[in-house]
C-alpha positions as CSV (number, residue, x, y, z in Angstrom):
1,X,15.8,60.9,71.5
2,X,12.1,59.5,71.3
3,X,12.0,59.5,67.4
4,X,10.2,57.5,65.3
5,X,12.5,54.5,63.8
6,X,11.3,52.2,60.8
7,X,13.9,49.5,59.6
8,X,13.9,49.1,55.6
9,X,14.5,45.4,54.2
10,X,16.2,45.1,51.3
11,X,14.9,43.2,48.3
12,X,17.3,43.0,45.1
13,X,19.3,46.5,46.0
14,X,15.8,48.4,46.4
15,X,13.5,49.3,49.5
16,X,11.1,46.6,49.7
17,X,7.7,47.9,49.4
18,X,6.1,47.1,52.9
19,X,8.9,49.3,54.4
20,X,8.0,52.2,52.5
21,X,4.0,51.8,53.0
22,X,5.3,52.0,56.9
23,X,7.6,55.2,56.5
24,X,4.2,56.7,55.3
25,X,2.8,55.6,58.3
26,X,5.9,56.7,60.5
27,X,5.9,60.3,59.3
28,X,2.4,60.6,60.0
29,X,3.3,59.6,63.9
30,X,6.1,61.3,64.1
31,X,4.3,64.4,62.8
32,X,1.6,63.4,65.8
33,X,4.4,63.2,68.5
34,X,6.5,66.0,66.9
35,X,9.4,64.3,66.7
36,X,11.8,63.3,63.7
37,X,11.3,59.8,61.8
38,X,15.0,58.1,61.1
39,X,15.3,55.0,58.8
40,X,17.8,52.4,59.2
41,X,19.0,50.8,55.8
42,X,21.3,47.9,56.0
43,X,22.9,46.0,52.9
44,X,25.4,45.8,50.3
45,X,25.4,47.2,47.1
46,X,23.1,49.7,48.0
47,X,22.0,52.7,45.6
48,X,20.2,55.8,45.5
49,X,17.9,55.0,48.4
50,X,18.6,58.5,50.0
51,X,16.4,60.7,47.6
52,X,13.5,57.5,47.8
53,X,13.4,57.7,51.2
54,X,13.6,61.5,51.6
55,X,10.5,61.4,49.7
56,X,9.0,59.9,52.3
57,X,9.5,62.1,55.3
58,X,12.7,60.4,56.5
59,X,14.8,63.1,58.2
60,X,17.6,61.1,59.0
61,X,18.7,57.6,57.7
62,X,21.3,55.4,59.0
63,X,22.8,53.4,56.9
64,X,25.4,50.4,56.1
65,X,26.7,48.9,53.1
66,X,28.2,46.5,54.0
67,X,29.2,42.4,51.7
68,X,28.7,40.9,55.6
69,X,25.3,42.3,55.6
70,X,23.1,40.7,52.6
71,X,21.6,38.1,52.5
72,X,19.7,38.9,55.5
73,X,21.1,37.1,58.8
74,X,19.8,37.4,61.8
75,X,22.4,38.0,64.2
76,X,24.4,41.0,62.7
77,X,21.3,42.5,61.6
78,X,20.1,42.0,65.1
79,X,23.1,43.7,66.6
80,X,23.1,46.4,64.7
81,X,19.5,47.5,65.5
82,X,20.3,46.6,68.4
83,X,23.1,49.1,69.6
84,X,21.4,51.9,67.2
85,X,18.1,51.6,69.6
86,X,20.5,51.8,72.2
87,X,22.3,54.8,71.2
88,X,19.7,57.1,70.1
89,X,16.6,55.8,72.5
90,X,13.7,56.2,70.1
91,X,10.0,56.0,71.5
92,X,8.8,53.7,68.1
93,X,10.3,50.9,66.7
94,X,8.7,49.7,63.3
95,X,9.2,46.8,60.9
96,X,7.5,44.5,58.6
97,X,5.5,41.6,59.1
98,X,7.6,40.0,57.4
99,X,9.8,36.8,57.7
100,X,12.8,39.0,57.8
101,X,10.8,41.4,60.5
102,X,9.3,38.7,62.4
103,X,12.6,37.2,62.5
104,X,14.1,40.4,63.7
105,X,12.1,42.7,65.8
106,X,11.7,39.6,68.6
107,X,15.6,39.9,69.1
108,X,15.8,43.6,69.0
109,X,12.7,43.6,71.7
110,X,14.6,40.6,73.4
111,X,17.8,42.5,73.6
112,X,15.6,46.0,74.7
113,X,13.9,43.7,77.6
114,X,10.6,45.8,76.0
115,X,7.5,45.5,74.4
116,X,6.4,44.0,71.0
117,X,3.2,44.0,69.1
118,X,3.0,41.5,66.0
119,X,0.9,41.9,63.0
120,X,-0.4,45.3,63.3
121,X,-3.3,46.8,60.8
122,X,-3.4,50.1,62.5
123,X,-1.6,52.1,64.2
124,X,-2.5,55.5,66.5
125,X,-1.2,57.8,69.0
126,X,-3.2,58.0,71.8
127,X,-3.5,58.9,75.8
128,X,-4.0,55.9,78.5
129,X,-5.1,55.7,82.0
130,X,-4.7,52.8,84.6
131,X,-7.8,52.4,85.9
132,X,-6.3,51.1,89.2
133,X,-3.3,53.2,89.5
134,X,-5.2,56.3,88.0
135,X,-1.6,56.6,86.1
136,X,-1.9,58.8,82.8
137,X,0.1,57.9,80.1
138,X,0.2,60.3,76.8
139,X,1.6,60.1,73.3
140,X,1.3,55.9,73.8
141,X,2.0,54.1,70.4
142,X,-1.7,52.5,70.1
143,X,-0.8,48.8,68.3
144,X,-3.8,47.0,66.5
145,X,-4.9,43.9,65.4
146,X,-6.9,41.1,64.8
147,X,-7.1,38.6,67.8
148,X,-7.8,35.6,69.2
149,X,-8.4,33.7,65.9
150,X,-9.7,37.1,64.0
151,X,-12.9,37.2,66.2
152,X,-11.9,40.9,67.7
153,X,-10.0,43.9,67.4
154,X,-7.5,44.0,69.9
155,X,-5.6,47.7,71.2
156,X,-2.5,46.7,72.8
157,X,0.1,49.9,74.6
158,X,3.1,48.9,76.0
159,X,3.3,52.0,78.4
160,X,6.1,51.3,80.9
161,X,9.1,50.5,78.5
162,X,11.0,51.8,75.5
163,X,11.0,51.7,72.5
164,X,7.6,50.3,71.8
165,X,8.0,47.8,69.0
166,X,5.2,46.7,66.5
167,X,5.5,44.7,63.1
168,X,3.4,45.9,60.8
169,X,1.7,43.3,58.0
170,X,2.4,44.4,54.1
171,X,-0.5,46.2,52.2
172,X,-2.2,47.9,55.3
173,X,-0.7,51.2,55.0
174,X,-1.4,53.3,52.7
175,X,2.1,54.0,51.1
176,X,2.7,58.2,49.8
177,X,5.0,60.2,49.6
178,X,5.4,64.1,51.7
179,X,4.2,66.9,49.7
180,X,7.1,68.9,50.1
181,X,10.6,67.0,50.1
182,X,13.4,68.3,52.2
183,X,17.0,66.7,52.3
184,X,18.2,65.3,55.5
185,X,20.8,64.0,56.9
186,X,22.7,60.3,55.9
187,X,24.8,58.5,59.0
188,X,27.2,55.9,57.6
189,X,27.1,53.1,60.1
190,X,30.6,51.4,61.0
191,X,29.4,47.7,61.1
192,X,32.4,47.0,63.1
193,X,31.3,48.9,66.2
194,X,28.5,46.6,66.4
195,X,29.3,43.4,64.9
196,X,31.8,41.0,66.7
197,X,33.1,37.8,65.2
198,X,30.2,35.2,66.7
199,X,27.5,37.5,65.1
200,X,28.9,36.1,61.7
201,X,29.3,32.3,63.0
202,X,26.5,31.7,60.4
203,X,27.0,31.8,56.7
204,X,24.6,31.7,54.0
205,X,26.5,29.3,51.0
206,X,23.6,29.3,48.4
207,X,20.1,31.0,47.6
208,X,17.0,29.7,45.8
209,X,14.6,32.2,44.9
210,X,11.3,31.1,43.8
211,X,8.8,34.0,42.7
212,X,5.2,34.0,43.1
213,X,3.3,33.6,39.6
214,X,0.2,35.4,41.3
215,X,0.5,39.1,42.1
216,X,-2.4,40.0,44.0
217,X,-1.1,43.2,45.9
218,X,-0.3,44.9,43.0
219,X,-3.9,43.8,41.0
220,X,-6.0,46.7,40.5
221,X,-9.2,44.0,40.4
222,X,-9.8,41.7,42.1
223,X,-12.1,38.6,42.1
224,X,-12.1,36.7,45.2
225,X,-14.2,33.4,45.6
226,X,-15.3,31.9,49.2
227,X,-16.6,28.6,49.9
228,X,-19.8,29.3,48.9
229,X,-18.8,29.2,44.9
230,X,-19.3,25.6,45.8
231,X,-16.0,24.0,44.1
232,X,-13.1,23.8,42.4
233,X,-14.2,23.6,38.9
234,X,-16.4,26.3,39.9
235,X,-13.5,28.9,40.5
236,X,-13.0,28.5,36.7
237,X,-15.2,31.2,36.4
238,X,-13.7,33.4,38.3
239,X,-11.0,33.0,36.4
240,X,-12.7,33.3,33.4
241,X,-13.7,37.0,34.4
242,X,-11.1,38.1,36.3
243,X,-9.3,37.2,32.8
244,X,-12.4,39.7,31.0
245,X,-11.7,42.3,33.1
246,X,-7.6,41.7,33.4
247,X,-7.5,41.3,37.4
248,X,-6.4,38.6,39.3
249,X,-8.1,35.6,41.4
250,X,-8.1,35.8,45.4
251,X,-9.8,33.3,47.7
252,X,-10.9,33.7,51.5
253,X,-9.4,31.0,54.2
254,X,-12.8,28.9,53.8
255,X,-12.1,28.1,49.8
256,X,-8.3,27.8,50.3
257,X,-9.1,24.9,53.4
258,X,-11.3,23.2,51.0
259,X,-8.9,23.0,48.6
260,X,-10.6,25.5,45.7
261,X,-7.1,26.9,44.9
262,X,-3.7,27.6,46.6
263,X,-2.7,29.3,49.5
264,X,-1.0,32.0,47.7
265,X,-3.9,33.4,46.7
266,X,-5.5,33.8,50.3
267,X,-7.1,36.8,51.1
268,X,-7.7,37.7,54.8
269,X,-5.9,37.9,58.1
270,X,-3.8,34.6,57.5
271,X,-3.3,35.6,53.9
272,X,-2.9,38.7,52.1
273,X,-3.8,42.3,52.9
274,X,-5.0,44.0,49.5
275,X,-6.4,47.4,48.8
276,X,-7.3,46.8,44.9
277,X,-10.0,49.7,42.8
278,X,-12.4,46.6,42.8
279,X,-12.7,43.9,44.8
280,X,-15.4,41.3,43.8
281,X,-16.6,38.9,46.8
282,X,-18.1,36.3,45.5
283,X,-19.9,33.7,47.7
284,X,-17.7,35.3,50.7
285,X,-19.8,35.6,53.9
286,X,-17.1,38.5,55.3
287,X,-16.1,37.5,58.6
288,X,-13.5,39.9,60.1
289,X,-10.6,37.2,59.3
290,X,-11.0,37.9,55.5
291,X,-12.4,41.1,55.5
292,X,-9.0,42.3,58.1
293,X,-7.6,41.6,54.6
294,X,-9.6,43.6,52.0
295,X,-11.9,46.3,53.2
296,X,-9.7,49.1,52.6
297,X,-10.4,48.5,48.5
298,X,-11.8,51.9,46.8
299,X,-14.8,49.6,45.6
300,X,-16.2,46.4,47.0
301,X,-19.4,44.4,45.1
302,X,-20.8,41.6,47.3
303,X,-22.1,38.2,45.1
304,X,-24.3,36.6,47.7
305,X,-27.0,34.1,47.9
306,X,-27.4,35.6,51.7
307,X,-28.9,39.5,52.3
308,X,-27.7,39.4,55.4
309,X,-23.6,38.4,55.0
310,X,-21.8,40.3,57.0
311,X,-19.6,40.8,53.8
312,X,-22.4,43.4,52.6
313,X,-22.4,45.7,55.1
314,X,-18.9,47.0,53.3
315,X,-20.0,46.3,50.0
316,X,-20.7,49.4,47.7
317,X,-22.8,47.0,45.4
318,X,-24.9,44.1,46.8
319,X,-25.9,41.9,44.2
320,X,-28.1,38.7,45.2
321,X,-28.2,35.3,43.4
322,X,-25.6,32.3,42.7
323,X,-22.0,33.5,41.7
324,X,-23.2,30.7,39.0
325,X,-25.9,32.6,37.5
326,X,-24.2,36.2,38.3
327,X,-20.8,35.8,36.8
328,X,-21.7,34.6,33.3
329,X,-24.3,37.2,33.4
330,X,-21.3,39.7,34.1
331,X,-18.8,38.5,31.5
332,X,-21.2,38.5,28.7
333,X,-22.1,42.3,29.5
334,X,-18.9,43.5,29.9
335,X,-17.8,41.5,26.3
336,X,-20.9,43.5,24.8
337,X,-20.1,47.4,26.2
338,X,-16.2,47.2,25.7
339,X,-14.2,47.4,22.4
């Protein structure tokens, strides 16, 4: 009763990695409301998850193995969750911003007749009052994000039903493991208490898998253009260093919409959420739509015609001048002082 729950997807037999960066974040609230944080596992073929996820804080994980249960489908997944929320009556719900979580967690909340918060960045424990009912609330699950278009930070409670549910976007937590790892307990879930025959009307006959070719979340550097690098052609050098120093190329919404480079390498609120050792913003002004996406990155240098771009208020290093004249000027130094 009013534990913390996070749902794990599955990705090729392994946790996928936005589920543990929330477990982190789940033991830390469970630890806040002194309760226990349970993980719910469901897949086939599954493997040596237990010890992973002890590692985490997990105290109990429920889990099902099950041919009927991967690939993802909505329905039986749905169910499942479903009559587990039921059963136990946890006070959290957490999953991934995903499009297996944001697929999921609206039927689960649908089902529930509770709350759901999409897309958080950050998430709290915290104490409430109504200002017109003078009702306290305490030990809320505080749920926030970005809103209306990025322009503010929004704190959103849902105080008056249970479980509160909240997606949580990939790359915002910060994923570790406890210090100290205890063993707990593993309940094998019998799919057929919760599954009935029209959760499986829909069957999935074949798969096409295509892979990204640019890893950004797992880049330790990188070099991320706005639309103030002026052009296409003029990303080459971005390139051209991030190459130099072996990082990868991000972009901010303004360069993607003008057509710079591809979506997949978006930065920001609409894109990716990245917390690289460097992060070089060149010709980004830092409006809280990109910087949503980056501003948790151990070091931040700011390449700006402007002094007064929002971006460098979070910069480390502030340099001023053309990315143009900057860039070349950095790849040539870096070429000179490195074996």
């Amino acid at each position: 009763m009013n534990n913390v729950f996070v749902y794990c997807e599955i990705e090729e037999g392994k946790i996928a990695e936005v589920s543990l960066e929330i477990l982190s974040k789940g033991r830390s609230l469970a630890n806040d409301l002194k309760c226990e944080l349970e993980a719910i596992v469901l897949g086939n073929k599954i493997k040596d998850v237990e010890d992973e996820l002890f590692g985490f804080g997990v105290d109990i994980i429920h889990i099902a193995d099950d041919k009927r249960l991967y690939p993802y489908l909505t329905l039986p997944h749905a169910a499942i969750v479903s009559g587990i929320f039921e059963e136990e009556k946890p006070k959290v719900g957490l999953f991934g911003a995903t499009s297996i979580g944001r697929d999921l967690a609206p039927r689960v909340s649908s089902k529930l007749m509770c709350g759901l918060t999409a897309d958080c960045t950050e998430l709290e424990i915290g104490d409430y009052t109504d200002k017109k009912s003078k009702k306290e609330y305490k030990d809320l699950l505080m749920q926030i994000r970005p809103a209306f278009g990025g322009n503010i930070i929004a704190t959103i409670i849902t105080p008056d039903t249970l479980p509160q549910l909240a997606t949580v976007r990939e790359g915002v937590m910060k994923k570790e493991t406890v210090k100290k790892v205890k063993k707990g307990k593993v309940v094998k879930i019998k799919v057929d208490d919760y599954v009935s025959e029209t959760d499986m009307v829909v069957k999935i006959i074949e798969r096409h898998i295509e892979k990204s070719e640019v890893d950004l979340k797992n880049s330790n550097i990188i070099i991320s253009g706005g639309y103030g690098v002026g052009s296409k052609d003029d990303f080459n050098l971005l390139y051209e260093l991030s190459d130099v120093l072996g990082g990868e190329v991000g972009a901010s919404r303004a360069a993607v919409d003008a057509g710079f480079v591809d979506h997949n390498r978006q930065v920001g609120q609409t894109g990716l959420t990245v917390r690289p050792k460097l992060y070089i913003a060149c010709g980004i002004s830092g409006q809280i739509q990109h910087t949503a996406g980056m501003d948790k990155s151990a070091m931040i240098i700011s390449i700006n015609t402007d002094p007064h771009a929002p971006i460098n208020k979070i910069a480390d290093y502030v340099i001023n001048g053309k990315v143009g004249t900057v860039i070349p000027k950095m790849i040539k130094s870096y070429k000179e002082h490195t074996k």
